[in-house]
Steps between C-alpha positions, in 0.01 A plus 500: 500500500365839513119585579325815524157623645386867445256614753239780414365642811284847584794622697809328312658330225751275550644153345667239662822336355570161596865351436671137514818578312728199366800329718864649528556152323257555203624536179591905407228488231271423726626751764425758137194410433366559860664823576374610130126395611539687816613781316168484270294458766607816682507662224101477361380594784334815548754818695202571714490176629632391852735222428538215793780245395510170692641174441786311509793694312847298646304132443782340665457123541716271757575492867721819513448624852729766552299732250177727694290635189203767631222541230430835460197473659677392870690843464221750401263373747332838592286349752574217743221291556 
């Protein structure tokens, strides 16, 4: 699933990419067909756009504890809150 917002503002431009991409246990077509939408999305949108991507890009199902994903967003925090 891939959706995208473009913002229009006075001071910016910028569009949002939103990701859920498929299982390590999905089929390889499947695996194709996202990374070639990803690809398209990217792709059409304007170079003087900022680009935010966010989502879920390892989509890892099951109880397997020993793995610590960050999001991208924990890590470029510029600001603590």
């Amino acid at each position: 699933m891939i959706l995208t917002i473009r913002l229009d503002s006075h001071y910016t431009k910028a569009s949002i990419i939103h990701v859920h991409a498929p299982t390590n246990s999905a089929p390889e077509s499947e695996k194709d067909d996202f990374n070639n939408q990803f690809e398209a999305a990217i792709s059409t949108l304007p170079h003087c756009y900022l680009k935010v991507v966010t989502g879920d890009f390892i989509a890892q199902i099951g109880p397997k504890k020993d793995v610590i994903v960050r999001t991208s967003l924990e890590i470029n925090v510029l600001h603590k809150i």
